[in-house]
LUMPATI-940009 format. One line per 5 residues: number of its first residue (from 1); their letters; for each residue y, z, x of N, C-alpha, C, O. Coordinates in nm, 3 decimals, padded with zeros to 5 digits. Example, Ala and Ser with C-alpha at 12.3 -4.5 7.8 and 13.67 -1.06 7.14 Angstrom:
1	AS	-00.569/00.780/01.319/-00.450/00.780/01.230/-00.330/00.780/01.320/-00.332/00.846/01.424 | -00.225/00.708/01.285/-00.106/00.714/01.367/00.003/00.787/01.290/00.114/00.804/01.341 .
***
This chain:
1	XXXXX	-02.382/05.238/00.999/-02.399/05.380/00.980/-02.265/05.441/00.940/-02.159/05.387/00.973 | -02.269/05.530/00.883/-02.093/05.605/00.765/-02.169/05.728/00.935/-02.265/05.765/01.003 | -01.994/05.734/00.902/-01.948/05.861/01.019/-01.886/05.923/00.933/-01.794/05.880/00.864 | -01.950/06.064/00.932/-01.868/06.139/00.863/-01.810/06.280/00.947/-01.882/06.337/01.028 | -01.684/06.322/00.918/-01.602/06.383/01.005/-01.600/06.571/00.931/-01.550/06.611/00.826 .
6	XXXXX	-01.644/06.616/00.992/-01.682/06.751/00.945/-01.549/06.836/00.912/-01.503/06.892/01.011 | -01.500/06.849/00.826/-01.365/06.971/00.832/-01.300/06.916/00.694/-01.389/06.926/00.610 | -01.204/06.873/00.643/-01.151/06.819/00.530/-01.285/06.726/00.453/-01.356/06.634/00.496 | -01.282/06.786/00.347/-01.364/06.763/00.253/-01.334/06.639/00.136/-01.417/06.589/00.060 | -01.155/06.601/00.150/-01.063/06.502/00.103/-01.122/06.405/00.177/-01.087/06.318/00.097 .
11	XXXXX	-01.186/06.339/00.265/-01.168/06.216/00.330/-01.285/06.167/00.321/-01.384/06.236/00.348 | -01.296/06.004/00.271/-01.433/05.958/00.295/-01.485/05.925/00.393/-01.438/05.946/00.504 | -01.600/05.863/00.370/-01.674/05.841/00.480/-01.628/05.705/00.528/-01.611/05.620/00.440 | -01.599/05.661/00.686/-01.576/05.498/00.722/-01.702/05.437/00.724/-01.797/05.501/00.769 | -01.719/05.319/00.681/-01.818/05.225/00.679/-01.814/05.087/00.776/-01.783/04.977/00.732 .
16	XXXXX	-01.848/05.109/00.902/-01.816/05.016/00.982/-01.869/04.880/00.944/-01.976/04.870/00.884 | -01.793/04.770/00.978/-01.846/04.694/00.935/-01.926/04.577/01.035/-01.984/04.477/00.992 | -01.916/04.608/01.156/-01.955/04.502/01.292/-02.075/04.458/01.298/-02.105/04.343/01.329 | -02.175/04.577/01.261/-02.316/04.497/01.250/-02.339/04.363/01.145/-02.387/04.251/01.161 | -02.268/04.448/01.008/-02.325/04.340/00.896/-02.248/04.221/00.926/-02.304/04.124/00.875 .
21	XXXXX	-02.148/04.189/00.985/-02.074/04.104/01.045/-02.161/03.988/01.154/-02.173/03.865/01.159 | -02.196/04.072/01.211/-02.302/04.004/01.353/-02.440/03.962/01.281/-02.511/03.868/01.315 | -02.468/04.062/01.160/-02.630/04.015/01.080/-02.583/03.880/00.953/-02.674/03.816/00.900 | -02.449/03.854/00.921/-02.417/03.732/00.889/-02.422/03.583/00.985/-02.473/03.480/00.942 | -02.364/03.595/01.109/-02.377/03.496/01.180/-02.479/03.482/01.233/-02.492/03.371/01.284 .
26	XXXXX	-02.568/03.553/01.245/-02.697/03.552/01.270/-02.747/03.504/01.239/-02.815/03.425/01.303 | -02.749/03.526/01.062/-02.817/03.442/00.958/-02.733/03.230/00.963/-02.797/03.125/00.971 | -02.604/03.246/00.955/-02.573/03.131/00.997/-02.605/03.052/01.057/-02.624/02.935/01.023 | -02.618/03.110/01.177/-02.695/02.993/01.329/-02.822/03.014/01.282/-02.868/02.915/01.340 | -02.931/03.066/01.218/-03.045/03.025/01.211/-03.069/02.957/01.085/-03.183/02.911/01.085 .
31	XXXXX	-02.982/02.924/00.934/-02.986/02.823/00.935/-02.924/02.734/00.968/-03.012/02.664/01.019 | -02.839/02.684/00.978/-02.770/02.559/01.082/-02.862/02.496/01.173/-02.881/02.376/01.190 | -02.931/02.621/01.244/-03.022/02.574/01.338/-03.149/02.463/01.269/-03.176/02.343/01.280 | -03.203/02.576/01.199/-03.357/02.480/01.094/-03.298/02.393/01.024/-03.366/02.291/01.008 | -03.181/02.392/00.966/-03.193/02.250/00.877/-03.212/02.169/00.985/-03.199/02.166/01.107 .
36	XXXXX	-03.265/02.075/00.847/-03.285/01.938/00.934/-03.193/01.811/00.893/-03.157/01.794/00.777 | -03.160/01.727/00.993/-03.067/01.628/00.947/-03.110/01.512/00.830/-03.012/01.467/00.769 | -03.196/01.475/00.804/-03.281/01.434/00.674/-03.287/01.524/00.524/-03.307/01.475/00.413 | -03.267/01.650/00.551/-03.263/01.673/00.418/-03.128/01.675/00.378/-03.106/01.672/00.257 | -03.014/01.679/00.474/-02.838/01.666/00.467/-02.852/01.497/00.411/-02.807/01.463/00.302 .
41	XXXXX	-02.900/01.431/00.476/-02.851/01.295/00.402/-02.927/01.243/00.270/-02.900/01.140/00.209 | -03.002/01.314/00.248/-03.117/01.278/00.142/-03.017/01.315/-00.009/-03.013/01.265/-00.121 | -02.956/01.411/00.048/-02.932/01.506/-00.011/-02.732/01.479/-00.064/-02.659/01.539/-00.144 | -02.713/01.378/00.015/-02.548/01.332/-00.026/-02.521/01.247/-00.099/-02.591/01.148/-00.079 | -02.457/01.238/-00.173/-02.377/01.122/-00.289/-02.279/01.046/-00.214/-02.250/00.940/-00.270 .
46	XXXXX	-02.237/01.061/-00.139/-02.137/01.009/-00.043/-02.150/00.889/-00.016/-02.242/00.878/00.065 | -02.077/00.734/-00.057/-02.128/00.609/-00.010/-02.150/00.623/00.122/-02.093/00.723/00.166 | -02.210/00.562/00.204/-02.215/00.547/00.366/-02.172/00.412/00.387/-02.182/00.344/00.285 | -02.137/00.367/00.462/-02.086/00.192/00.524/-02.228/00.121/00.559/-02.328/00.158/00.620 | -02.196/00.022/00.501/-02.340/-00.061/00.529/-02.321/-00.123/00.686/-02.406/-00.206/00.717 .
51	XXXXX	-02.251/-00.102/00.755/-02.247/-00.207/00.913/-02.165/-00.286/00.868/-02.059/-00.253/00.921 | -02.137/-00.418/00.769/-02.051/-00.503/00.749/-01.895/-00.466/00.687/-01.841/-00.412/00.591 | -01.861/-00.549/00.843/-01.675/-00.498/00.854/-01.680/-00.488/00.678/-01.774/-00.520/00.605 | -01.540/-00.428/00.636/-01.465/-00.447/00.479/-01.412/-00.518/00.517/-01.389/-00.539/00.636 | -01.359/-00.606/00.378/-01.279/-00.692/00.359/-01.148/-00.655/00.316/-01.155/-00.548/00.256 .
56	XXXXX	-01.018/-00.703/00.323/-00.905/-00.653/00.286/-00.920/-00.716/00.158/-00.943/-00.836/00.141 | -00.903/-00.606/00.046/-00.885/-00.605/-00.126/-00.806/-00.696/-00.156/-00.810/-00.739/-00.272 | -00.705/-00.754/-00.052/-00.574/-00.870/-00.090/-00.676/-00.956/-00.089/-00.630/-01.046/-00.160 | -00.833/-01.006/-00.040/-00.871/-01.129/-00.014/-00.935/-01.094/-00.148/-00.977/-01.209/-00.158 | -00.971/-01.047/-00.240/-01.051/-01.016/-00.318/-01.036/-01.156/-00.458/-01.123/-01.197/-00.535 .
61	XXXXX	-00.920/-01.190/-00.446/-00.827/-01.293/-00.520/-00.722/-01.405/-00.456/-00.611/-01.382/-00.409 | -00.779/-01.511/-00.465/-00.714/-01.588/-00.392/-00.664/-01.682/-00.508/-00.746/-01.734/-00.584 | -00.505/-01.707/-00.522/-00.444/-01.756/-00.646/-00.418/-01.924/-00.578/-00.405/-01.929/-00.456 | -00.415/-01.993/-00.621/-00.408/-02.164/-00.606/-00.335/-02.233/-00.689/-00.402/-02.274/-00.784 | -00.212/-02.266/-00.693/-00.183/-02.329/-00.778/-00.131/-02.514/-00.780/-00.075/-02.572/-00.687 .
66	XXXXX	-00.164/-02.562/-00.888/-00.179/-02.721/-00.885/-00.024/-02.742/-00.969/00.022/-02.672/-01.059 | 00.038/-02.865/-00.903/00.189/-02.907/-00.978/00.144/-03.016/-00.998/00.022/-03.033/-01.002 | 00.226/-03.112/-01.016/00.267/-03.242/-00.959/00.348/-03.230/-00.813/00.329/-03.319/-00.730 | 00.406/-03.160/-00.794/00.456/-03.161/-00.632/00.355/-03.120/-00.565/00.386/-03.152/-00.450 | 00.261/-03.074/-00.560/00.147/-03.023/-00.465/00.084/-02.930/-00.506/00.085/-02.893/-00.623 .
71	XXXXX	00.003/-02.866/-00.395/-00.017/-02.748/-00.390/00.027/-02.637/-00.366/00.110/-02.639/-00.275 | -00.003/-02.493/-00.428/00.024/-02.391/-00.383/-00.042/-02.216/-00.349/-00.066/-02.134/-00.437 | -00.055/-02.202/-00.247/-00.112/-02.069/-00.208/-00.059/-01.919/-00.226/00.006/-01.869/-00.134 | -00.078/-01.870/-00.307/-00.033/-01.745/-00.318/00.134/-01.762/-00.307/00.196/-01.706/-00.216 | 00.189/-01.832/-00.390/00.334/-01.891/-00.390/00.350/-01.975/-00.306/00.430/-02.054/-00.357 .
76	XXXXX	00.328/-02.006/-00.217/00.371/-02.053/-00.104/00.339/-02.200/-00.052/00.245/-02.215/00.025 | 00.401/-02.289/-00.085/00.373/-02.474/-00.090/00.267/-02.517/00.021/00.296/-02.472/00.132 | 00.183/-02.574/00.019/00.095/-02.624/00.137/00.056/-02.753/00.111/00.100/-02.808/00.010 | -00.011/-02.804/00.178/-00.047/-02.938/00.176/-00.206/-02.939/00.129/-00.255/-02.836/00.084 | -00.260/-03.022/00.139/-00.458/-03.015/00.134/-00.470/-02.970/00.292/-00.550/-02.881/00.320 .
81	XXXXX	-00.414/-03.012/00.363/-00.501/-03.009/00.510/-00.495/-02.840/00.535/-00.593/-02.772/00.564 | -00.339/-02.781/00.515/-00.342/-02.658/00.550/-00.447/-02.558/00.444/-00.533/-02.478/00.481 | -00.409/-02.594/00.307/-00.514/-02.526/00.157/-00.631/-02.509/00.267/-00.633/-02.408/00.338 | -00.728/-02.611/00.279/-00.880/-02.644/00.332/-00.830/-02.502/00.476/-00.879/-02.390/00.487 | -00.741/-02.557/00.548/-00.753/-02.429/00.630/-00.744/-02.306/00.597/-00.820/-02.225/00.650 .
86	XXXXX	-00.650/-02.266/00.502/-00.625/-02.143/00.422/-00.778/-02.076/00.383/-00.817/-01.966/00.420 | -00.847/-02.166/00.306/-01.012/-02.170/00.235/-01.096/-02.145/00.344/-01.199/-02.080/00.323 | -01.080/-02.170/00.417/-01.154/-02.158/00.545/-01.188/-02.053/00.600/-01.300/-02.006/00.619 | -01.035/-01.996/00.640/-01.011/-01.874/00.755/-01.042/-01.741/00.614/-01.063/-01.624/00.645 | -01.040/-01.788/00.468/-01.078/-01.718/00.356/-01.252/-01.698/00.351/-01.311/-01.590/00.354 .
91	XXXXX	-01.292/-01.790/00.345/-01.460/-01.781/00.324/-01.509/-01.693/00.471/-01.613/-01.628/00.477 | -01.411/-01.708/00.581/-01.499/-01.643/00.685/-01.458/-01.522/00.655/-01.520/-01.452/00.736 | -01.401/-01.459/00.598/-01.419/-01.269/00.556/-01.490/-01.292/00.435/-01.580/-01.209/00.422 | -01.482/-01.375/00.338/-01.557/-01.340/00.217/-01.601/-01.427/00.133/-01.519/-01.436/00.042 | -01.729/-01.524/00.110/-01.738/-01.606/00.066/-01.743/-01.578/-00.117/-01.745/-01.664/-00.205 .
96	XXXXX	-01.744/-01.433/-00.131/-01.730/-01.407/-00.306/-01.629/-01.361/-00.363/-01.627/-01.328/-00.482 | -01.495/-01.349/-00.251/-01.409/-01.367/-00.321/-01.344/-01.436/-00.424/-01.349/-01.554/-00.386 | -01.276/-01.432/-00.548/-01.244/-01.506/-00.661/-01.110/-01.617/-00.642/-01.015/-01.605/-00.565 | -01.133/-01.707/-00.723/-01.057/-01.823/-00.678/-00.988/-01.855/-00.841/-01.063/-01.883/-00.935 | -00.829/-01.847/-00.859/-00.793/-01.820/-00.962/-00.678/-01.986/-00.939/-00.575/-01.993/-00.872 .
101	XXXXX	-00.725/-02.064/-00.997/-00.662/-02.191/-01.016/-00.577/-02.220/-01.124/-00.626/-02.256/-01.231 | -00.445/-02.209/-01.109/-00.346/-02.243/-01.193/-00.305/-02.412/-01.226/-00.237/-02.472/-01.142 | -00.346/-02.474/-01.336/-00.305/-02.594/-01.323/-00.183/-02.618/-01.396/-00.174/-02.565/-01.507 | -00.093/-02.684/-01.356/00.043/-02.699/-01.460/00.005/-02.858/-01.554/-00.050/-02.964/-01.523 | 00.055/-02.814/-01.653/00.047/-02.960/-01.727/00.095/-03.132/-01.679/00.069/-03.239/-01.735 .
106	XXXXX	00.159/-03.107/-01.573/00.172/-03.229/-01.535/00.112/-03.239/-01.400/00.158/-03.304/-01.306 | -00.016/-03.154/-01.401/-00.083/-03.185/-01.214/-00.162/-03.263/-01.293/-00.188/-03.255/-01.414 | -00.217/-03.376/-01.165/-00.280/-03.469/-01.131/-00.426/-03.416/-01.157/-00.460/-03.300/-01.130 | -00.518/-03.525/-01.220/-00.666/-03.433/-01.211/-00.728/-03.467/-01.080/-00.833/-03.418/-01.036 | -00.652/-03.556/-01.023/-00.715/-03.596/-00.871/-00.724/-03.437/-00.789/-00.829/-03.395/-00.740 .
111	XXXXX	-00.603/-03.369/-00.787/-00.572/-03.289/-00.687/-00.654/-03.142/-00.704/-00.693/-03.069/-00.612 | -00.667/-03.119/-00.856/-00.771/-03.022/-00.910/-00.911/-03.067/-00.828/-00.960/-02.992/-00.744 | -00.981/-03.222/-00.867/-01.133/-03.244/-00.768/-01.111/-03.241/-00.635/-01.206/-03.233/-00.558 | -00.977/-03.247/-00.590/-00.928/-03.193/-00.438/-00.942/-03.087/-00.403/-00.999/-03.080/-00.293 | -00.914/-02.990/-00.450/-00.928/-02.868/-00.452/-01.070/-02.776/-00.464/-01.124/-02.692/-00.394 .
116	XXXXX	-01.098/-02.842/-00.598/-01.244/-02.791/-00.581/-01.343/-02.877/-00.513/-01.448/-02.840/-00.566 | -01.371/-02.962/-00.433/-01.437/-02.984/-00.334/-01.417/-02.899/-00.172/-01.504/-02.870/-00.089 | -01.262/-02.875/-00.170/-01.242/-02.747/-00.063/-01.265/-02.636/-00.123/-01.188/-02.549/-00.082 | -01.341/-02.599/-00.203/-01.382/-02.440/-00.222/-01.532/-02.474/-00.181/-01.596/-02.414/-00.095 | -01.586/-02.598/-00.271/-01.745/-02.561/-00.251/-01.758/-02.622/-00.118/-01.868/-02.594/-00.071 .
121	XXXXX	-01.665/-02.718/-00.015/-01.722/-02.718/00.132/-01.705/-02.578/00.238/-01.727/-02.551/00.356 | -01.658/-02.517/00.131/-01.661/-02.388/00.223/-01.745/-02.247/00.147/-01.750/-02.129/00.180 | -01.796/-02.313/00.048/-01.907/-02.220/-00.023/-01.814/-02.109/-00.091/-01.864/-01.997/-00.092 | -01.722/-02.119/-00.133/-01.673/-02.087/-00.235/-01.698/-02.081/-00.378/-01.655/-02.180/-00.438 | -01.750/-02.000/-00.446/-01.810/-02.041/-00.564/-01.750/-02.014/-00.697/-01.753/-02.091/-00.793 .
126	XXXXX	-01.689/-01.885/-00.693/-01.652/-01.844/-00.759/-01.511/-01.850/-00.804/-01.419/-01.782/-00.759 | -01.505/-01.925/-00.883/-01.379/-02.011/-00.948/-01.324/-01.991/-01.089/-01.397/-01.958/-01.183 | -01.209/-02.010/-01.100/-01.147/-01.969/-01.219/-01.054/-02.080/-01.261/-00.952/-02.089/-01.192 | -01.069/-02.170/-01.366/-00.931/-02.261/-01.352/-00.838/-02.232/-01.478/-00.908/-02.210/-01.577 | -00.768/-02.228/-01.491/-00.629/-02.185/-01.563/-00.537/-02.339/-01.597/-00.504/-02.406/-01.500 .
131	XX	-00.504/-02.382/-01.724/-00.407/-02.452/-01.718/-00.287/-02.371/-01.791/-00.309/-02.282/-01.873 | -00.171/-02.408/-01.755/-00.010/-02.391/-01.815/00.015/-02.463/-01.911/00.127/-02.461/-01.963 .
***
């Protein structure tokens, strides 16, 4: 309701504003209230998490490389026994992670069917081989 003040003819009228204030939140909590939680999710683009942990993006690529001195893991010299463990403790976060096999021109083809028999005993499939 405008209150208007009888005497000076200069001054407008105040327009309080508390009701339409209180007839906004009003309106707020009653919808907030009626929606329903089904039409909010029906209704989102938002990926949701499927339940299965993530995987760390570093496992996403697992680099291997073949010498004549051995093997090697993500730089780092190993033997077969540790590789097969490496592959291992790998397939149990992610068996579709990519397997990027570097062979150098003077590796052994023994150690390459070494290698790829420790990917597919651990269901590794997805393979890449590379020579230098």
């Amino acid at each position: 309701m405008a209150h208007v003040k009888k005497g000076k003819s200069e001054e407008h009228p105040k327009l309080d504003m508390t009701p339409m204030i209180d007839v906004v939140f009003q309106l707020l909590i009653f919808f907030v209230v009626t929606l329903k939680q089904d039409d909010i999710v029906s209704k989102l683009t938002a990926a949701r998490p499927t339940g299965v942990p993530a995987v760390d993006k570093t496992l996403q690529l697992i680099d291997v490389s073949i010498s004549a001195s051995g093997f090697s893991c993500h730089g780092r010299a190993v033997t077969r026994d540790e590789l097969d463990g490496l592959i291992s403790r790998y397939a149990s976060f992610s068996q579709t992670a990519s397997i990027v096999v570097n062979c150098a021109s003077d590796s052994p083809h023994g150690a390459l069917v070494q290698a790829l028999d420790i990917f597919n005993k651990h269901g590794m499939a997805n393979v890449s081989i590379f020579s230098k």
